[in-house]
N, CA, C and O atoms as a printed pandas DataFrame, in Angstrom:
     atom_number atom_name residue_name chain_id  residue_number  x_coord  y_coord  z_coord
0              1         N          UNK        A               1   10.309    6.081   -1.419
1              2        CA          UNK        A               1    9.664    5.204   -2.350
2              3         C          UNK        A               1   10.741    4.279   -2.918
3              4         O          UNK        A               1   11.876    4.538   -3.316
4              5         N          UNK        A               2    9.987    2.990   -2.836
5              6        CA          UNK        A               2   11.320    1.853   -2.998
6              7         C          UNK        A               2   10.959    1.182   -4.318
7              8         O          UNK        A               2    9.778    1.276   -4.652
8              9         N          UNK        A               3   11.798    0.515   -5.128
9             10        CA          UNK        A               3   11.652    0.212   -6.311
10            11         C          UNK        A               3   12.062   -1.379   -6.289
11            12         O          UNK        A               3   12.856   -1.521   -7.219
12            13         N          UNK        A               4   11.844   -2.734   -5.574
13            14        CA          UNK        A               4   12.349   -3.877   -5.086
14            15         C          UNK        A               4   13.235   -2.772   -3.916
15            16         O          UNK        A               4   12.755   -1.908   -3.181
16            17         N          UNK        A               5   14.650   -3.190   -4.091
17            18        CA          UNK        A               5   15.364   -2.300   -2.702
18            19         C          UNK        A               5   16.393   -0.922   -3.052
19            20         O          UNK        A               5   17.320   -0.394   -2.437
20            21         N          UNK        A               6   15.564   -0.588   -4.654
21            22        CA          UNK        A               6   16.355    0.743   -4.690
22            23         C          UNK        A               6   15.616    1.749   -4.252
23            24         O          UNK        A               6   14.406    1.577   -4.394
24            25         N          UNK        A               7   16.067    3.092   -3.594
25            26        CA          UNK        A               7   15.554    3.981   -3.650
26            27         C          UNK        A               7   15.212    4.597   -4.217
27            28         O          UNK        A               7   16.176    5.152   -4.743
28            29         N          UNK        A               8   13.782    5.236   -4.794
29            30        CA          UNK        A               8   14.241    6.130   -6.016
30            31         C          UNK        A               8   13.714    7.257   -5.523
31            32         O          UNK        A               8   14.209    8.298   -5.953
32            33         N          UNK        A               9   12.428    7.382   -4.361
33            34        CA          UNK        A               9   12.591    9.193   -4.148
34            35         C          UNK        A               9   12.499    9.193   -2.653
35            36         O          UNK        A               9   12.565    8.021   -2.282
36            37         N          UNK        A              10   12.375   10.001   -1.647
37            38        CA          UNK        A              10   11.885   10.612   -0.481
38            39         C          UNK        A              10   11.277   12.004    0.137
39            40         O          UNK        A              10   11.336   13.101   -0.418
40            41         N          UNK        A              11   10.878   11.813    0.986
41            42        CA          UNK        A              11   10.170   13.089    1.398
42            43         C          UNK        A              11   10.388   13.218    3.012
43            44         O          UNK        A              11   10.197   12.394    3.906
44            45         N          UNK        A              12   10.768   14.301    3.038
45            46        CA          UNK        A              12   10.672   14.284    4.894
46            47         C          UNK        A              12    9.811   15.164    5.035
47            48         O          UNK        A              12    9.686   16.060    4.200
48            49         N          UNK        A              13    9.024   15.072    6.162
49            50        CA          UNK        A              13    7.195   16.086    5.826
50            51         C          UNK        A              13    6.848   15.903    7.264
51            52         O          UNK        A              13    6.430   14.925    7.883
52            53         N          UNK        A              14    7.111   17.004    7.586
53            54        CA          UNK        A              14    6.387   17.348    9.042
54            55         C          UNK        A              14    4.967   18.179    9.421
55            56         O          UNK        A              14    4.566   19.340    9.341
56            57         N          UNK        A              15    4.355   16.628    9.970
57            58        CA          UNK        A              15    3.400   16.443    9.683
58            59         C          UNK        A              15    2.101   17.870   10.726
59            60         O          UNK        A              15    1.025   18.344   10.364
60            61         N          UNK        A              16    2.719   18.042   11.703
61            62        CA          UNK        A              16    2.060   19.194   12.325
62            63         C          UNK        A              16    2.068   20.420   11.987
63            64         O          UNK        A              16    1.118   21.168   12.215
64            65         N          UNK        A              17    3.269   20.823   11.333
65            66        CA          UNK        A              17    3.451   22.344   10.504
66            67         C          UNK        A              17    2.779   21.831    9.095
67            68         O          UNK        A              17    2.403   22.786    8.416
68            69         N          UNK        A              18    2.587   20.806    8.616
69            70        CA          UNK        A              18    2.008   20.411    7.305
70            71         C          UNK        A              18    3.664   20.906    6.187
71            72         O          UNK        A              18    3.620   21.556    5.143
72            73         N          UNK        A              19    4.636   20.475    6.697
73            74        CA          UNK        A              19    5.542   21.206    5.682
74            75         C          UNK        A              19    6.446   20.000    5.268
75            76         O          UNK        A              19    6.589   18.988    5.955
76            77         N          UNK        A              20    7.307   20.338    3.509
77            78        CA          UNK        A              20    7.896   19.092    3.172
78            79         C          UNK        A              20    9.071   19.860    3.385
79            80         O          UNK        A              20    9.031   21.007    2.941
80            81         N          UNK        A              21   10.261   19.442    4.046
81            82        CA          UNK        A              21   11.545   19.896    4.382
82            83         C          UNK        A              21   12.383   19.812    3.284
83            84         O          UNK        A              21   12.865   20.774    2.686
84            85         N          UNK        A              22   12.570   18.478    2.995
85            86        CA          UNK        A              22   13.571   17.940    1.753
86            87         C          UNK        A              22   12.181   16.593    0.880
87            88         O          UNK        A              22   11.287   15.812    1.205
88            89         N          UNK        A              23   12.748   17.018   -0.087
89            90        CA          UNK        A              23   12.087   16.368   -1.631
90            91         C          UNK        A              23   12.988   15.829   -2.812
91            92         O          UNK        A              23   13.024   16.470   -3.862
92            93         N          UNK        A              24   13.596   14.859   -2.689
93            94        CA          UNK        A              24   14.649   14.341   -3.364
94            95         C          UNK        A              24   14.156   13.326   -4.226
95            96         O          UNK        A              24   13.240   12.620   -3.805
96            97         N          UNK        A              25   14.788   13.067   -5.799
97            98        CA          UNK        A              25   14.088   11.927   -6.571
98            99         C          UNK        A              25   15.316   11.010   -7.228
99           100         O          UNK        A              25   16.321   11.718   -7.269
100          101         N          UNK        A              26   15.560    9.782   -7.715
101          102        CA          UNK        A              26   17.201    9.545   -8.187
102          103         C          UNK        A              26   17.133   10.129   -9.582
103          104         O          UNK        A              26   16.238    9.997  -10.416
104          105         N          UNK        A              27   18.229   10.779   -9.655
105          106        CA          UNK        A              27   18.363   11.458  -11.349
106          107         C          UNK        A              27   18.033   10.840  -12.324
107          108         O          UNK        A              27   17.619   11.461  -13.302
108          109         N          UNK        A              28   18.150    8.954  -12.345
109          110        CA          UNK        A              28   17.834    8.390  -13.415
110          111         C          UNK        A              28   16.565    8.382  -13.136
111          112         O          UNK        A              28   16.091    8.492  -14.266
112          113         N          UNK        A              29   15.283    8.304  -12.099
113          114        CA          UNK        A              29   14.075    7.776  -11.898
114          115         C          UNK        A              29   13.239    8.938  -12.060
115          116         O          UNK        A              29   12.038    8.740  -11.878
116          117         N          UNK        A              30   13.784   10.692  -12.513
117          118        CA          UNK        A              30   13.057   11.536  -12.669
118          119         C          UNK        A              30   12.334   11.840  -13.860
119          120         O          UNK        A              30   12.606   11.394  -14.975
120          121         N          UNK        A              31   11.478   12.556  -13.603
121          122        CA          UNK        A              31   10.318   12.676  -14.654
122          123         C          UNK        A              31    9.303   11.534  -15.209
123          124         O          UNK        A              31    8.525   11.554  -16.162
124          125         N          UNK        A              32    9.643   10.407  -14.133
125          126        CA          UNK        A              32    8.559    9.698  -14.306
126          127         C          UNK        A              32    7.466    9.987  -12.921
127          128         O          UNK        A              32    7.041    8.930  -12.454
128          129         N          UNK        A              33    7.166   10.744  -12.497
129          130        CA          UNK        A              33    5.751   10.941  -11.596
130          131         C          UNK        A              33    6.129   10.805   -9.851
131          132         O          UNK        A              33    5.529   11.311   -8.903
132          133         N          UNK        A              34    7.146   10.071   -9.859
133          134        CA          UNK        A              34    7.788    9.898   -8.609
134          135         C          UNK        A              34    7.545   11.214   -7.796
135          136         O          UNK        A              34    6.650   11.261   -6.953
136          137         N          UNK        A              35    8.451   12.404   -8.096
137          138        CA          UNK        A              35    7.803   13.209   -6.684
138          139         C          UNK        A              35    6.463   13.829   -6.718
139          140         O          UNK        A              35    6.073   14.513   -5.772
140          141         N          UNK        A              36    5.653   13.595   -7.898
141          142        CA          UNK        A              36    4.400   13.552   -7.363
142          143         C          UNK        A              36    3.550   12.445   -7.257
143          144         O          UNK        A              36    2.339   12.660   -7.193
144          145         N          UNK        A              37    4.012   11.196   -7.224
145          146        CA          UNK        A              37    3.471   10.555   -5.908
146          147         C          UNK        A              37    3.403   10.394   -4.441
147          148         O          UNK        A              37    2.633    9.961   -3.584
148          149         N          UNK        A              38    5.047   11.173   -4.596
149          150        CA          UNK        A              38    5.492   11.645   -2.790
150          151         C          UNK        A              38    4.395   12.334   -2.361
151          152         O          UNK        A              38    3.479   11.893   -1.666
152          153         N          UNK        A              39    4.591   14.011   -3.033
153          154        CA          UNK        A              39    3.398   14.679   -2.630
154          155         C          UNK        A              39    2.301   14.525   -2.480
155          156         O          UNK        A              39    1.795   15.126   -1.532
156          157         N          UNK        A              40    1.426   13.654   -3.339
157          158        CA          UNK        A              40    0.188   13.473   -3.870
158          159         C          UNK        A              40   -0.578   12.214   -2.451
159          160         O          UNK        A              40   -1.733   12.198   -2.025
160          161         N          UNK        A              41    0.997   11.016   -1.923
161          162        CA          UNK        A              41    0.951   10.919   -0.676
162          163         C          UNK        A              41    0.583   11.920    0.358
163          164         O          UNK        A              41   -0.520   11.661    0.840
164          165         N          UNK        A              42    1.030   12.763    0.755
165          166        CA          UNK        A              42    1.254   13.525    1.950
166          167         C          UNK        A              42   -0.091   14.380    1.999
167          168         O          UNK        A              42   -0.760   14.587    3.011
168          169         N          UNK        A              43   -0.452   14.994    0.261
169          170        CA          UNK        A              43   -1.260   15.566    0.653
170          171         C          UNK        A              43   -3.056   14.514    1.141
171          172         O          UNK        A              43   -3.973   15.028    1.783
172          173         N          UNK        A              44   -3.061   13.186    0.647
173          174        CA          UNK        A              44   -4.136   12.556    0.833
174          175         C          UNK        A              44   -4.213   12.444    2.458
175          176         O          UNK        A              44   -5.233   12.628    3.122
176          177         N          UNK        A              45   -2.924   12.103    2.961
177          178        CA          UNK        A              45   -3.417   11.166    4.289
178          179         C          UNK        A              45   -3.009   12.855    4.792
179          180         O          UNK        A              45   -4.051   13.046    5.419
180          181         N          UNK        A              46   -2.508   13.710    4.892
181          182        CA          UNK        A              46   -2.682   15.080    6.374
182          183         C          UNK        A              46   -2.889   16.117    5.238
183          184         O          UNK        A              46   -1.980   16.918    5.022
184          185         N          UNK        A              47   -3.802   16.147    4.641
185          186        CA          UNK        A              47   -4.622   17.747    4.298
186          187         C          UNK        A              47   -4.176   18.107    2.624
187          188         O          UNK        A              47   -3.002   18.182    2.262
188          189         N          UNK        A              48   -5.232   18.283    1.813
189          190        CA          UNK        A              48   -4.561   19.077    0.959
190          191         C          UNK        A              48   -3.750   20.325    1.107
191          192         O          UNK        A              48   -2.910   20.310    0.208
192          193         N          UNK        A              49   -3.617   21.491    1.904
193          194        CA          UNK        A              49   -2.461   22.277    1.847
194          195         C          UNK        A              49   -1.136   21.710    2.644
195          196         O          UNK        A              49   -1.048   21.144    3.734
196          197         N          UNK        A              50   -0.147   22.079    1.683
197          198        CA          UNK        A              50    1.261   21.496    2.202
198          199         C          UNK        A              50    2.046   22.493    2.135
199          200         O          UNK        A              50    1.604   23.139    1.185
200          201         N          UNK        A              51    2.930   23.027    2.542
201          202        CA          UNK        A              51    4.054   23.833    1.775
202          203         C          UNK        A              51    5.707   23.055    1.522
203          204         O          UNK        A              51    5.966   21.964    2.030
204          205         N          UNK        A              52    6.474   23.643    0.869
205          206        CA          UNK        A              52    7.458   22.963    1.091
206          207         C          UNK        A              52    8.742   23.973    0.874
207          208         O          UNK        A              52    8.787   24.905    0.071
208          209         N          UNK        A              53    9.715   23.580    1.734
209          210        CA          UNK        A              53   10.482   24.901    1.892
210          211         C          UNK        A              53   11.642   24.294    1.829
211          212         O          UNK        A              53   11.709   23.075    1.988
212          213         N          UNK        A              54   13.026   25.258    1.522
213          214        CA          UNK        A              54   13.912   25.108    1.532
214          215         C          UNK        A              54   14.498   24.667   -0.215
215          216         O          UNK        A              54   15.354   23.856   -0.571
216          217         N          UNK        A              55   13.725   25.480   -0.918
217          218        CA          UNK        A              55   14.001   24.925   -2.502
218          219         C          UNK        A              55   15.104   25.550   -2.900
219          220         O          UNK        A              55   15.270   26.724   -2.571
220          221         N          UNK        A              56   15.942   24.949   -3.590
221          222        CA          UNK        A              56   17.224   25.496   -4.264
222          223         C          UNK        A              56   16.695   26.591   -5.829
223          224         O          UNK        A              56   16.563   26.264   -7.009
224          225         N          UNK        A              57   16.573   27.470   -5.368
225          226        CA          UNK        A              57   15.996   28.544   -6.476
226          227         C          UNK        A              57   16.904   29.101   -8.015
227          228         O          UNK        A              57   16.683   29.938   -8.890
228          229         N          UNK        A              58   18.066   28.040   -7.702
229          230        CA          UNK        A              58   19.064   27.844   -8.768
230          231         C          UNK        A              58   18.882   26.670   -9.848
231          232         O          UNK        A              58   19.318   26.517  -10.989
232          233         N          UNK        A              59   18.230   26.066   -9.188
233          234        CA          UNK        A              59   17.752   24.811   -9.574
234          235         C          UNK        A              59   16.628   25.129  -11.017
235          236         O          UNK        A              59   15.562   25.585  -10.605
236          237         N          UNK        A              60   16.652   25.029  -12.053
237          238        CA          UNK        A              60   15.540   25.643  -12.806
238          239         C          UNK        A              60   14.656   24.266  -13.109
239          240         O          UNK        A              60   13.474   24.410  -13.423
240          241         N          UNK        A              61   15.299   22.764  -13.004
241          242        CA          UNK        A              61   14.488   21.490  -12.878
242          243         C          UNK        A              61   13.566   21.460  -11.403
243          244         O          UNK        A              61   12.405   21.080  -11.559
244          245         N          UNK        A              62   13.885   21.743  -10.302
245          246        CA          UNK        A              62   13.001   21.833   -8.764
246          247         C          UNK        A              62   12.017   22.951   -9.561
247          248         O          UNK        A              62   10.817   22.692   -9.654
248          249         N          UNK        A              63   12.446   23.944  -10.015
249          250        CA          UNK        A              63   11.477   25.357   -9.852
250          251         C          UNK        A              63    9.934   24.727  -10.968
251          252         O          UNK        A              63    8.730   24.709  -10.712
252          253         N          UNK        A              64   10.749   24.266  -12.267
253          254        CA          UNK        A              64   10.222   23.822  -12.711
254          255         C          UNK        A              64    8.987   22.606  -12.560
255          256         O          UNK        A              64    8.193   22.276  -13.441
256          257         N          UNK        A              65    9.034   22.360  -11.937
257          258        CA          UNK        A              65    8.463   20.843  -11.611
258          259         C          UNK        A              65    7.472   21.767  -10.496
259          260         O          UNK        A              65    6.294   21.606  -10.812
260          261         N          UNK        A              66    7.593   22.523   -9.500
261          262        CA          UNK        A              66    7.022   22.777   -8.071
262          263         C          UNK        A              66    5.942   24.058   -9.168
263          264         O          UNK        A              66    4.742   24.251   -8.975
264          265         N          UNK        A              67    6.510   24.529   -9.904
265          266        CA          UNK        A              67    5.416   25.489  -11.387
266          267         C          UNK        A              67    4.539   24.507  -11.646
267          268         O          UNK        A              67    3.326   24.608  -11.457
268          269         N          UNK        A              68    5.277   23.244  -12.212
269          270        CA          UNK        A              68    3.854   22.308  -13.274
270          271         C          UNK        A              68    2.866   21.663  -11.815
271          272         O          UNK        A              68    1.648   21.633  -11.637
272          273         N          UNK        A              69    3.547   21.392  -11.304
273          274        CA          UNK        A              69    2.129   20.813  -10.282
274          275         C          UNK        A              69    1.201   22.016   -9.263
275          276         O          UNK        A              69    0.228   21.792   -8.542
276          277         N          UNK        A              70    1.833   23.170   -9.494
277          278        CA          UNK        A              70    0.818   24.345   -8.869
278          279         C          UNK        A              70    1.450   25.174   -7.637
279          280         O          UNK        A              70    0.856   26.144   -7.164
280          281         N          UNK        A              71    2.654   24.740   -7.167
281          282        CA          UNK        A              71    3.053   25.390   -6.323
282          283         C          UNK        A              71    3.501   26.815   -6.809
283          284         O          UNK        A              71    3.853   26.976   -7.978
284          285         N          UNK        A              72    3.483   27.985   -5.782
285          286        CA          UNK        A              72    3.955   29.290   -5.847
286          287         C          UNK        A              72    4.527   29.457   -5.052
287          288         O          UNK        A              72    4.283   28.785   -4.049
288          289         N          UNK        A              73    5.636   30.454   -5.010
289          290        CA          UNK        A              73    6.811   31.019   -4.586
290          291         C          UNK        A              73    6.494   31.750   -3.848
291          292         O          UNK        A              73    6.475   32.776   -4.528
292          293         N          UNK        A              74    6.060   32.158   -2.400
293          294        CA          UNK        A              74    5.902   33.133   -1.541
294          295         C          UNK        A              74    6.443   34.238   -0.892
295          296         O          UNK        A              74    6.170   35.396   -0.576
296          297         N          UNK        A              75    7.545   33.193   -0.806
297          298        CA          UNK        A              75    8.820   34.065    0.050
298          299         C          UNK        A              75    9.559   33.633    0.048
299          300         O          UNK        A              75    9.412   32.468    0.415
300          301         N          UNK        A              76   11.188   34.082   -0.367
301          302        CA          UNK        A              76   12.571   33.680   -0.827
302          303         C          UNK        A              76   13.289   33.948    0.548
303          304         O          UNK        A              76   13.033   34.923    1.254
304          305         N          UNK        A              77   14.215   32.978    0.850
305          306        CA          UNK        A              77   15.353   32.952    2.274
306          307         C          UNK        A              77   16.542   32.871    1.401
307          308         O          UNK        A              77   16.776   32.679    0.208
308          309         N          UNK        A              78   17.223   33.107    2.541
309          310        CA          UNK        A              78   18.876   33.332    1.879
310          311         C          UNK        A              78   19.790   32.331    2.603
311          312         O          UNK        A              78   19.745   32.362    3.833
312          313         N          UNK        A              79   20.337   31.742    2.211
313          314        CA          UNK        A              79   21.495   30.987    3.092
314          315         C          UNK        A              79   23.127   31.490    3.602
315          316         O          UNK        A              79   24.241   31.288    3.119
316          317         N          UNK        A              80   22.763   32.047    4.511
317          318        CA          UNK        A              80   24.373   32.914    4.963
318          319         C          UNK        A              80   25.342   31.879    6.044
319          320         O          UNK        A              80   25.146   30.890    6.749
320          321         N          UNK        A              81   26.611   32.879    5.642
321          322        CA          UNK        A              81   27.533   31.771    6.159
322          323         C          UNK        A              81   28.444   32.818    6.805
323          324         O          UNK        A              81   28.356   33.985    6.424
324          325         N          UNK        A              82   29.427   32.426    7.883
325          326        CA          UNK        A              82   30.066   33.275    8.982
326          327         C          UNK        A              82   31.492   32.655    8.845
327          328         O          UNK        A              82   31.244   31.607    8.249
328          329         N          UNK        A              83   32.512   32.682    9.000
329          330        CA          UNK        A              83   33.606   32.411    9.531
330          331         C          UNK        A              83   33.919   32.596   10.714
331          332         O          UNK        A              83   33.946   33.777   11.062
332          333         N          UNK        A              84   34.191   31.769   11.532
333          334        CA          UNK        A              84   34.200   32.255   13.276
334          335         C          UNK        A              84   35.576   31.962   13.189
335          336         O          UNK        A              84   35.968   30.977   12.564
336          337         N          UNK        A              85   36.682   33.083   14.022
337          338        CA          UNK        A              85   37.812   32.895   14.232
338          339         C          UNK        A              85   37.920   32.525   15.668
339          340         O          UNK        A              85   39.020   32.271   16.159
């Protein structure tokens, strides 16, 4: 979503699994409605159910926000990391 030629949010949303990958908004342009116009996009034109995955669960502003518009927490992933010598 473009503002003249700034960016202020995006969504990458794949559209056959119905899922939003990444959901990003600009820090100054948040809390004005922006990522739920993203969503509120995605869900009109391919289906009201969406999921969206990959949320930073540290984040208490994402958790927050994905609470006020109705989303629930299903199932938590972990991000692991290896050192290969």
């Amino acid at each position: 979503m473009y503002e003249s030629e700034r960016l202020l949010g995006y969504s990458i949303f794949n559209p056959k699994l119905k899922r939003v990958h990444q959901l990003s908004v600009d820090k100054n342009f948040r809390r004005k409605g922006i990522g739920r116009q993203l969503l509120a996009y995605i869900s009109t034109n391919f289906g009201e159910e969406i999921s969206v995955t990959n949320i930073d669960s540290s984040s208490k502003e994402i958790s927050k926000f994905m609470a006020n518009i109705g989303m629930k927490m299903y199932i938590k992933q972990y991000e692991m990391e290896l050192t290969l010598k």
